[in-house]
C-alpha positions in Angstrom: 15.1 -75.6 178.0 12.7 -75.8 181.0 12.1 -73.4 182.7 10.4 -74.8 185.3 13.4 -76.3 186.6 16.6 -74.9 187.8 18.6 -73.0 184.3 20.7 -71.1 182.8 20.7 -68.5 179.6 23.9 -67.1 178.3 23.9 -64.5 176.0 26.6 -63.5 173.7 26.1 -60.4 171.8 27.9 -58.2 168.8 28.5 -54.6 170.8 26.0 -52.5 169.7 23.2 -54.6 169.6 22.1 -54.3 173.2 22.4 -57.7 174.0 23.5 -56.4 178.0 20.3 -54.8 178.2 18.3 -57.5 176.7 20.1 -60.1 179.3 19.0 -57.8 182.1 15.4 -57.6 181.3 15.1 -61.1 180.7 16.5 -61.9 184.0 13.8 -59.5 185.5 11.0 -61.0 184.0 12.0 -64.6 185.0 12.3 -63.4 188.3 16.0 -64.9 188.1 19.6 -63.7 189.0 21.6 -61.8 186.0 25.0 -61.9 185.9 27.3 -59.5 184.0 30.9 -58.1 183.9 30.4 -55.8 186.3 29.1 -58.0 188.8 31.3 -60.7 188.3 34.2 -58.4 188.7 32.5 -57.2 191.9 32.4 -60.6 193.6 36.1 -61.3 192.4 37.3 -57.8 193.7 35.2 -58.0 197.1 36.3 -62.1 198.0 39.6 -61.5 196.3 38.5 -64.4 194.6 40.6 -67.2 192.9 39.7 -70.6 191.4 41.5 -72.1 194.7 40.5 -69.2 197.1 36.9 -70.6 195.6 38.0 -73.9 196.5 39.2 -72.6 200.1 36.3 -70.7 201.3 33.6 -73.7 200.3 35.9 -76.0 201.9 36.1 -73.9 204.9 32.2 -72.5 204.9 29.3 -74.0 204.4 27.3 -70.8 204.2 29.8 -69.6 201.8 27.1 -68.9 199.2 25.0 -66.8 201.5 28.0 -64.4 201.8 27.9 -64.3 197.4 24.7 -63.7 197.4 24.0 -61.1 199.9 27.0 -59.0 198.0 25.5 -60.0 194.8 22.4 -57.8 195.9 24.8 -54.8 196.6 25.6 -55.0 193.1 22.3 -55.0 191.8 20.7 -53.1 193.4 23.7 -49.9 193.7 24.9 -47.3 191.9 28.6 -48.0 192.7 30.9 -51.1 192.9 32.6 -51.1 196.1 35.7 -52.9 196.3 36.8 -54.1 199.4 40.6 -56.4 197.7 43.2 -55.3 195.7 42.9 -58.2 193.2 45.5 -58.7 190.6 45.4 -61.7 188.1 46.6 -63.1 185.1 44.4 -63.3 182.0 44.5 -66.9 182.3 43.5 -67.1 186.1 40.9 -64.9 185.6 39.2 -67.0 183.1 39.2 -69.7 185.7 37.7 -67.5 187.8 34.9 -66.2 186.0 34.2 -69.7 185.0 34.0 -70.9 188.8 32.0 -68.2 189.7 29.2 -68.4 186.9 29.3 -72.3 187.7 29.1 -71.7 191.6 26.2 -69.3 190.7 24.3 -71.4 188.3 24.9 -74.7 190.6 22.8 -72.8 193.2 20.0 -70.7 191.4 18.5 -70.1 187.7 20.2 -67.5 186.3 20.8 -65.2 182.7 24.3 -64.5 181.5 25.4 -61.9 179.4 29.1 -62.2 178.3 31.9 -63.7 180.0 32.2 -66.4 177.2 29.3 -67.8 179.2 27.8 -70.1 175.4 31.0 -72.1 176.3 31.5 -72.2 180.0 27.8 -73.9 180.0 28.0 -75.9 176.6 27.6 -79.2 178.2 25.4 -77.7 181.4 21.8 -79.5 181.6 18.8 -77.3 180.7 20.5 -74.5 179.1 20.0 -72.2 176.1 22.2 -70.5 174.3 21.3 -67.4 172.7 23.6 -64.7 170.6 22.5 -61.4 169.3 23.7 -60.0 166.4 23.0 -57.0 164.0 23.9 -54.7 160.7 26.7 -52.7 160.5 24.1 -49.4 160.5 22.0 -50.4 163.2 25.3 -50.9 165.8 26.8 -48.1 165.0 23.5 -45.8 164.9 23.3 -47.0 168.8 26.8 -46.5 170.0 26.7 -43.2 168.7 23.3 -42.5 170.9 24.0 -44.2 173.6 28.0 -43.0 174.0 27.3 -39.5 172.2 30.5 -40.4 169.9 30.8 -39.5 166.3 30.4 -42.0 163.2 34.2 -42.8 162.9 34.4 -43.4 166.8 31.6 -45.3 166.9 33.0 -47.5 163.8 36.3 -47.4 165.6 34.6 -48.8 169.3 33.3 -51.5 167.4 36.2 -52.5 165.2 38.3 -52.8 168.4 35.5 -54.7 170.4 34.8 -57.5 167.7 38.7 -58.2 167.2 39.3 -58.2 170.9 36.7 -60.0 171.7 37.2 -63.1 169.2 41.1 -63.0 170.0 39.4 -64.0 173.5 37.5 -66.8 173.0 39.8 -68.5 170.4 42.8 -68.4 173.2 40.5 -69.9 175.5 38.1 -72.3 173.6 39.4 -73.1 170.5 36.3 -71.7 168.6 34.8 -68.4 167.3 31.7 -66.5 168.7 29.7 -66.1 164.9 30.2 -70.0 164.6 26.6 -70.3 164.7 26.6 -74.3 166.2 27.2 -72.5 169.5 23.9 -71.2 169.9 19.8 -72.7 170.0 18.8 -69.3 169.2 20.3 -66.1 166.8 18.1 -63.2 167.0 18.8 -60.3 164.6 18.1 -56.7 166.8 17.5 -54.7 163.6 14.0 -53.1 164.0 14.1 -54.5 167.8 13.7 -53.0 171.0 15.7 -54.5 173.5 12.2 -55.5 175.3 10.8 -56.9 172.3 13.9 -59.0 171.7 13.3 -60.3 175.6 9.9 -61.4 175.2 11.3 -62.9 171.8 13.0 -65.2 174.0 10.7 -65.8 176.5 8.1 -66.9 173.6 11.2 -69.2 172.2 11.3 -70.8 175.8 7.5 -71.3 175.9 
């Protein structure tokens, strides 16, 4: 990947691992947009936003992206997620959705990616690198428990539920399974890792 021209990093991460975090940080020290669940779902709640209403608005607006981005900064830089449409879609459509979206952003700026399938949407995207973050059993749920305040069992329990969901996901939508490791240029383990050191991990990676 070269940074030095226009990119994009998706990270996919076990729950537990920090991976979000890591994403975020990243994105700061690039000096890059980050791009998340929550603000993904912010742009599709505030447009009302569907692969053809995506379609509509760039047909109809030029300075369609200027609009994206100047909400974008609400959603970075504020406490809350205002939502401005009642938005309702199908699992399906709002695959499509996120997948225009992270496109539209990535066609217009370097960005990081955390989630949202994002190792698949950008498989074929020029000058991109895939990263996924995994870790022990232990070492998950050690920080669910800290960072939640849940017990052992819950914390076992969050993560049981998260892992099943989240493969069910991505094999109904890409055929394939997130610890295949040919998805990825990079697997970092976060045991013994600060979500900072893991960040600069990747930044030394890019070069």
């Amino acid at each position: 990947m070269n940074k030095n021209e226009r990119f994009v990093i998706t990270i996919n991460r076990e729950v537990g691992t920090g991976g979000r975090t890591v994403g975020r940080i990243l994105a700061q020290k690039l000096g890059v947009k980050y791009c998340d669940k929550t603000v993904i779902d912010g742009l599709t709640h505030k447009f009302g936003l569907s692969p053809e209403r995506i379609e509509e608005i760039k047909a109809q607006k030029k300075s369609w992206w200027n609009d994206i981005n100047n909400y974008y900064q609400t959603l970075v830089n504020s406490a809350g997620m205002p939502m401005e449409a009642e938005v309702k879609l199908d699992n399906a459509t709002m695959y499509e959705t996120e997948k225009c979206i992270l496109q539209e952003v990535a066609s217009q700026t370097s960005c990081v990616v955390a989630g949202r399938t994002g190792f698949m949407v950008f498989r074929d995207w020029p000058n991109h690198l895939s990263v996924f973050i995994q870790a022990s059993m232990e070492h998950r749920v050690q920080r669910i428990m800290r960072r939640q305040n849940v017990s052992e069992q819950e914390a076992r329990d969050i993560i049981e539920k998260m892992d099943t969901t989240r493969e069910a996901y991505i094999k109904k939508y890409e055929k394939t399974s997130r610890y295949d490791t040919r998805n990825y240029q990079l697997v970092i383990s976060a045991d013994g890792k600060t979500e900072e050191e893991m960040a600069d991990f990747i930044l030394q990676y890019i070069g």
